[in-house]
C-alpha positions in Angstrom: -9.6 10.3 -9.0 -8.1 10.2 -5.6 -6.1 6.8 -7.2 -5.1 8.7 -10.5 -3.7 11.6 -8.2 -1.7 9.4 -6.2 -0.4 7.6 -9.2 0.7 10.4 -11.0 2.2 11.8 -7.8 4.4 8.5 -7.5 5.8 8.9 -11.2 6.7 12.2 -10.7 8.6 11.7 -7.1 10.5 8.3 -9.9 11.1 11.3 -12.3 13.4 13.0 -9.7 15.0 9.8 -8.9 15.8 8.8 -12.2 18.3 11.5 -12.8 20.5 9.9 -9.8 20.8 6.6 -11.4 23.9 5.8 -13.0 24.1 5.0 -16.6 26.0 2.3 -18.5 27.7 3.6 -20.8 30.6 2.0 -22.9 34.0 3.8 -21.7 35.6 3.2 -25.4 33.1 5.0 -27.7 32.9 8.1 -25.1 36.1 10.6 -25.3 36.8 11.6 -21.9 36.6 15.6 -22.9 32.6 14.9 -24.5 29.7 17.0 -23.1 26.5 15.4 -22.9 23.4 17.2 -23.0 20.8 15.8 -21.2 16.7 15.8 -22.1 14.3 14.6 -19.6 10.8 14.2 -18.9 7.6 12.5 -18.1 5.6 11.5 -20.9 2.6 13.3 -21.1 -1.0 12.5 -22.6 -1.0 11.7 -26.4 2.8 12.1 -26.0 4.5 9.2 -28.4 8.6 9.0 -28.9 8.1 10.0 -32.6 7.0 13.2 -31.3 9.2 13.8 -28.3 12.3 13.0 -31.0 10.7 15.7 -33.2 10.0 18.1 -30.0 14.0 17.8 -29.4 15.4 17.5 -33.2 16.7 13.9 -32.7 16.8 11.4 -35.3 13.9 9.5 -36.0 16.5 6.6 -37.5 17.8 6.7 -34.4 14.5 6.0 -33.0 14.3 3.4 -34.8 18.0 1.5 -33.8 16.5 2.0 -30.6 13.4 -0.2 -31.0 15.2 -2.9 -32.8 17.6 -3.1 -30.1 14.9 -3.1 -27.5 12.8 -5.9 -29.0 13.6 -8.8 -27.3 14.5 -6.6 -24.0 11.0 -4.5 -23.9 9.0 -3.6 -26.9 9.6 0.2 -27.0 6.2 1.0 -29.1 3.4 2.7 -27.0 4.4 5.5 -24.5 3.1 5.3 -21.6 1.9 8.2 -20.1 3.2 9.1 -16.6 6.7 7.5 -16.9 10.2 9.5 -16.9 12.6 8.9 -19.6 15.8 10.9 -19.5 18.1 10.7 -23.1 22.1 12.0 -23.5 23.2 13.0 -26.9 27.1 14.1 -27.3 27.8 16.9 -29.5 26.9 16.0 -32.2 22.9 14.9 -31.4 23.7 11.3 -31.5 22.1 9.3 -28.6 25.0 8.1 -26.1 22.4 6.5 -23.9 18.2 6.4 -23.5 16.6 5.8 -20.3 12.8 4.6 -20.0 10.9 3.3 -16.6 9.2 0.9 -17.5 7.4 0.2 -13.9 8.4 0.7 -10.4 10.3 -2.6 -10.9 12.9 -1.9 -13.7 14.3 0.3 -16.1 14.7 0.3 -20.1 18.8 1.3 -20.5 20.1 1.4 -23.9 23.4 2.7 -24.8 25.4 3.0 -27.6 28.3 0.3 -27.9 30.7 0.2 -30.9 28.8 -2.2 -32.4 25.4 -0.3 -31.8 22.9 0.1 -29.3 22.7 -2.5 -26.7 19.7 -2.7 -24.7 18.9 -4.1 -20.9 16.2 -4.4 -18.4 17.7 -3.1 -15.4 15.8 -3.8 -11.9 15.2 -1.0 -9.4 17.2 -1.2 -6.4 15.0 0.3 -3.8 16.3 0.6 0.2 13.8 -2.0 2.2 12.9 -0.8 5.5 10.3 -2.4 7.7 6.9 -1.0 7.9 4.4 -1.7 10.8 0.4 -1.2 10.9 -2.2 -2.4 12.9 -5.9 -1.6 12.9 -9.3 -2.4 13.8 -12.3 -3.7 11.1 -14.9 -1.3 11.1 -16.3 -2.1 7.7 -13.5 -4.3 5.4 -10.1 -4.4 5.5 -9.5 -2.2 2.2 -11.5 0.5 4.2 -9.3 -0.2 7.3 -5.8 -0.4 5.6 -6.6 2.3 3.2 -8.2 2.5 -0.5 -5.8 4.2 -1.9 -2.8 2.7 -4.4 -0.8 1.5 -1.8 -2.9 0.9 0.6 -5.2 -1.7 -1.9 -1.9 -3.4 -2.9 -1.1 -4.4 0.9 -4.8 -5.5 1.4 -5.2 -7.8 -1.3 -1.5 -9.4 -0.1 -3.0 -9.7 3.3 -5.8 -11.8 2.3 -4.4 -13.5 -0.2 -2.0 -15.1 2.5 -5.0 -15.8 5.1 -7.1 -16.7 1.6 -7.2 -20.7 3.0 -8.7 -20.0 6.0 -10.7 -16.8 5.7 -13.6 -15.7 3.8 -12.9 -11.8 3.9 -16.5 -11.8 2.4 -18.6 -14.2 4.9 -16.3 -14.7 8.0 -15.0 -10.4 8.5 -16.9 -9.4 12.2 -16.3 -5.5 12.8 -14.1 -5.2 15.5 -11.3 -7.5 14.0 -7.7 -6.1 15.0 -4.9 -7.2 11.8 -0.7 -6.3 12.3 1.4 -6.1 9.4 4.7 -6.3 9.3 6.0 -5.6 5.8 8.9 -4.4 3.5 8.9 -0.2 3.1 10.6 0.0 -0.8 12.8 3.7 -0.7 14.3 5.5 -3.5 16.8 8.3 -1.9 15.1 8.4 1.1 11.4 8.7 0.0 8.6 5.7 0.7 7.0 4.6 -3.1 5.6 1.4 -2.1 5.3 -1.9 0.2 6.9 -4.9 -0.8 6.4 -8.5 1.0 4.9 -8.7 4.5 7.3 -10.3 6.5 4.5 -10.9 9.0 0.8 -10.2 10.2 -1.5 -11.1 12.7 -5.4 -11.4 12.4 -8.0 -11.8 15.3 -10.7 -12.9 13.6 -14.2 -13.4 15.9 -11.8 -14.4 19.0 -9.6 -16.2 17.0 -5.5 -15.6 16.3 -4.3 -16.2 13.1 -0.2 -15.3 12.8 1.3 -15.6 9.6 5.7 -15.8 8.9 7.4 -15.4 5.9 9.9 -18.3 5.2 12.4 -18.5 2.4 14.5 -21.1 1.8 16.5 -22.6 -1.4 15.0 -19.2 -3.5 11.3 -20.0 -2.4 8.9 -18.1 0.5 5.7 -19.1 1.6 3.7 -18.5 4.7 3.6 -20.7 7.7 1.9 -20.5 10.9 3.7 -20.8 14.4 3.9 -24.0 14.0 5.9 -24.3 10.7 2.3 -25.2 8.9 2.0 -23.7 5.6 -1.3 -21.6 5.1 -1.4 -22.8 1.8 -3.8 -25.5 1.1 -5.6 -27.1 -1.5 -8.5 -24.7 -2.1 -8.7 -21.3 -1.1 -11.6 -20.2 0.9 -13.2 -18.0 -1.6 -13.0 -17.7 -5.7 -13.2 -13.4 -4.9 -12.0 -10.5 -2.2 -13.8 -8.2 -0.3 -17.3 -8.8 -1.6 -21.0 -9.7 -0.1 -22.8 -12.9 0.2 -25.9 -12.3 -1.5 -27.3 -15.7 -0.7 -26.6 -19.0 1.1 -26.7 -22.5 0.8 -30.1 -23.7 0.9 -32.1 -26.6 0.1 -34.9 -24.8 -0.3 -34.5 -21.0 -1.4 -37.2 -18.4 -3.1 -35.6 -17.3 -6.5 -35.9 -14.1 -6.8 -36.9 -14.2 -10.5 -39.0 -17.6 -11.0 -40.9 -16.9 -7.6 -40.6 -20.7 -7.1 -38.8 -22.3 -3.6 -36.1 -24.6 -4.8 -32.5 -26.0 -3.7 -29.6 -23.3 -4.1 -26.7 -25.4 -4.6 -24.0 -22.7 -4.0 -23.1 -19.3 -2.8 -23.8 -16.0 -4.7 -21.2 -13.4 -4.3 -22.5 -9.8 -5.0 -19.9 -7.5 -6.6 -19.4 -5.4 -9.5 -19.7 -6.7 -13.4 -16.1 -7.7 -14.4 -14.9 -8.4 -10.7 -11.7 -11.0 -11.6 -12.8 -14.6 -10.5 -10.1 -17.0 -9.5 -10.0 -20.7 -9.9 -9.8 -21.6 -5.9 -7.7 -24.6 -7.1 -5.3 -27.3 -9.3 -7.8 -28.5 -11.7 -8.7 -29.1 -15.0 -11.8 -27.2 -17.0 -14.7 -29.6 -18.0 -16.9 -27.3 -19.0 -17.0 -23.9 -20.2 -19.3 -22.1 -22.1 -23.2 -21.2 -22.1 -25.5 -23.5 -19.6 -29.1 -22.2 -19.1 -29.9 -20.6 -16.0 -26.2 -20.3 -15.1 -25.7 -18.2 -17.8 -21.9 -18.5 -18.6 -20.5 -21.0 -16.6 -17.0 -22.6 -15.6 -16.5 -26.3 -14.1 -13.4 -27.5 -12.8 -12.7 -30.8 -11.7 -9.9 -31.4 -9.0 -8.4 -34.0 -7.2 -10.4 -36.8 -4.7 -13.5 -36.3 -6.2 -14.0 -32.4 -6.2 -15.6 -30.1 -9.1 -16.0 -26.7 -8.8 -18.5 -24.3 -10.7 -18.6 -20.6 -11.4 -21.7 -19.3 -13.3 -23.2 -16.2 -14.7 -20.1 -14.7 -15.6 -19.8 -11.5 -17.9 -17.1 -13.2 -20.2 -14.5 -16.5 -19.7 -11.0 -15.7 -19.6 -9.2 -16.1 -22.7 -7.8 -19.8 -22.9 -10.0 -21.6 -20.5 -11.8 -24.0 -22.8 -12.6 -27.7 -21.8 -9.2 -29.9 -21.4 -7.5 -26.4 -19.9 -5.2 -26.9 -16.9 -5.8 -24.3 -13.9 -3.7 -23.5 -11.4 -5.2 -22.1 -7.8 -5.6 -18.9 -7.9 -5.6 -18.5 -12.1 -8.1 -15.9 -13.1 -10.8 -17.9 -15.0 -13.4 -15.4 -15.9 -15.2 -12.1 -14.6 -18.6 -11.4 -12.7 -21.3 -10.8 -14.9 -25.3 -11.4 -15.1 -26.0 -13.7 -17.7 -28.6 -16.6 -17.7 -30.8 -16.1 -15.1 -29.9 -13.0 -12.8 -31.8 -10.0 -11.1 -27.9 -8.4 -11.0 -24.1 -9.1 -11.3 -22.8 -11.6 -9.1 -21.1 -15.2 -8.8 -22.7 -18.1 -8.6 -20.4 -20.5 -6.8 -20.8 -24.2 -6.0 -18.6 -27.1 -4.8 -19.8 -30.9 -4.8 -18.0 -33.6 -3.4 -18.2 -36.8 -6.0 -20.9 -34.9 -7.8 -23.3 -34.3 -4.4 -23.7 -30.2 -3.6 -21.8 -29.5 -0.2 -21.6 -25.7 1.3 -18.6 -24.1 0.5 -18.4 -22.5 3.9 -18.3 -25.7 5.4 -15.8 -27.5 3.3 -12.8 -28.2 5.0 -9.4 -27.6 3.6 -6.7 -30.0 3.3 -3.4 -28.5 5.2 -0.3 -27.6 2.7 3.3 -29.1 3.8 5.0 -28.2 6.7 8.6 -26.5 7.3 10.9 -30.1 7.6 12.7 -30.8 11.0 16.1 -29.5 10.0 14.7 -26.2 9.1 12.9 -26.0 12.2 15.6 -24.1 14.5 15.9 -21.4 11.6 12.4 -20.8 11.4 11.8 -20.9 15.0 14.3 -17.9 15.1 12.6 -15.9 12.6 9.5 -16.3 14.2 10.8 -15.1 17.6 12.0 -12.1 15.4 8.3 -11.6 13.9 6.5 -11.3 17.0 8.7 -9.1 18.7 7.7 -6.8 15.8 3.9 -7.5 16.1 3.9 -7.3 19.4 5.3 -3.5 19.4 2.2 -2.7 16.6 -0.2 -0.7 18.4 -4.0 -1.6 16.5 -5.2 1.5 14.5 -1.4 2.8 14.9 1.1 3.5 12.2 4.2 3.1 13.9 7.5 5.2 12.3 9.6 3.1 9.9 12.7 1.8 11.0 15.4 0.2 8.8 14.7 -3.2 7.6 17.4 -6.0 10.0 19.1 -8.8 8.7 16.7 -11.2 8.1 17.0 -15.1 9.0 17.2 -16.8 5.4 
């Protein structure tokens, strides 16, 4: 509820910044003496264009100009309910031009040319401002940074960056302190969302993890303060935020055949249908319906390593045996099946085919920043942690407008 509120509070603050954006119109099919009237809204539920032409007395053939030249731009079919439109019509109810927000990245713009309608996706060009938090774990980081809209987007981008090094299900210790520094996206003054963190810093049991956005040629990534890049060949963990249910073992009860026997993996409680990712390159040799695993997913990757995912609730459409994965590819969803007292994920690695802890696996490092970017990096990280350093933990410090940034 408290999601849906927020949501619907975000498309109404786009309504009222819709009517400031300019329109493309073309200047030799408009006479400089034409009135426009102008019909806005937000589409409502069980709203559909049909209707809202109806509601207005447009033409539904116009409607239909408008699809056709919208179909290779954005398939103007479905309303969706929550986003602003705004249409012009001259004086004599023909459409001069038809507005549609698609997200909060871009907008539908069709106008009317001599030739017809011509339709473009146009991006939203939102003010960037830097934005600083800090806080202290007390239960997770979503509960920390905040579970609302917003505040789940910035947390799953936090730990996706820190994702090769840290389990936020296993290795989070209340009383871990995390600094963000991150893009603030404004339209006319007002905050609507975060864009990319430009920095963050995570103590994590004692230990400092600092993390710098570097682009160069067209491409970021994250690299620590020595130019290492974060990314590595696995990720840490196949899922975010949830609890290990049970270990590694060699010799574990099951909880359903009341028999001790070797548990081969990790099993990661969390909620039926909970996205699991593929934690890396790989190709699927297996997927389908194994016994006690229920529905399970093997990957094999590179030097040796295979990776399994069992008792899912269904396998992502497309991964079949012979599929290509990339890390991070959703593969399937959290489920029960085979042999399960509840939903969770089975979760094993093994090392040319012997069982090995996840937790203990270590990680291959990614590439590192080259010599002759060195100096520019170096500068951008002086930059960076003159900005963490001013982030007071469980502080949100006032926004300030974003600086030229070192590219």
């Amino acid at each position: 509820m408290r999601i849906g509120l927020l949501i619907a509070a975000v498309f109404t603050a786009l309504f009222l910044a819709i009517n400031s954006i300019d329109i493309v119109e073309a200047p030799d099919n408009v006479a400089s003496e034409e009135t426009h009237k102008e019909i806005s809204g937000i589409i409502k539920e069980g709203d559909t264009f049909f209707g809202i032409f109806k509601r207005y007395g447009l033409n539904a053939l116009e409607l239909l100009k408008l699809r056709e030249a919208s179909a290779e731009v954005h398939k103007l079919r479905k309303a969706q309910t929550g986003r602003p439109y705004r249409i012009l019509v001259d004086d004599n109810n023909q459409i001069r031009s038809f507005i549609y927000w698609i997200d909060d990245e871009s907008l539908l713009n069709i106008t009317r040319t001599g030739a017809g309608f011509c339709a473009q996706k146009m991006p939203i060009e939102y003010e960037k401002r830097v934005q600083s938090l800090g806080g202290v774990i007390k239960d997770n980081l979503i509960a920390s940074i905040g579970d609302d809209k917003e505040g789940l987007a910035l947390a799953f981008q936090f730990s996706d960056i820190f994702a090769w090094d840290i389990d936020f299900t296993s290795d989070l210790r209340e009383g871990d302190v995390f600094k963000v520094a991150v893009e603030g996206l404004y339209l006319d003054g007002e905050f609507k969302k975060y864009g990319n963190i430009l920095s963050a810093e995570f103590i994590n049991d004692g230990k400092v993890y600092r993390a710098y956005r570097f682009e160069h040629n067209g491409k970021a990534d994250y690299y620590d303060a020595d130019g290492k890049a974060f990314r590595k060949a696995f990720l840490k963990a196949p899922l975010n935020f949830r609890r290990v249910s049970s270990n590694f073992s060699m010799n574990r009860f099951h909880p359903v055949l009341k028999i001790y026997r070797p548990h081969h993996g990790l099993d990661y409680a969390a909620p039926a249908g909970t996205p699991v990712s593929a934690i890396g390159d790989g190709m699927v040799v297996f997927a389908g319906y194994k016994g006690g695993y229920g529905k399970l997913i093997t990957i094999r990757h590179s030097n040796g390593y295979k990776t399994s995912y069992g008792h899912l609730s269904r396998i992502e459409k497309g991964i079949r045996n012979g599929s290509k994965v990339n890390q991070g590819d959703i593969i399937g969803y959290v489920g029960s099946t085979g042999i399960a007292t509840g939903p969770h994920l089975h979760y094993e690695v093994r090392i040319n085919n012997k069982p090995v802890n996840p937790l203990t696996v270590k990680l291959q490092q990614g590439k590192s920043i080259s010599s002759k970017l060195m100096a520019e990096f170096k500068r951008l990280r002086s930059q960076m942690d003159s900005q963490l350093a001013s982030i007071a933990p469980s502080a949100y410090a006032s926004a300030v407008k974003q600086p030229p940034m070192i590219n």
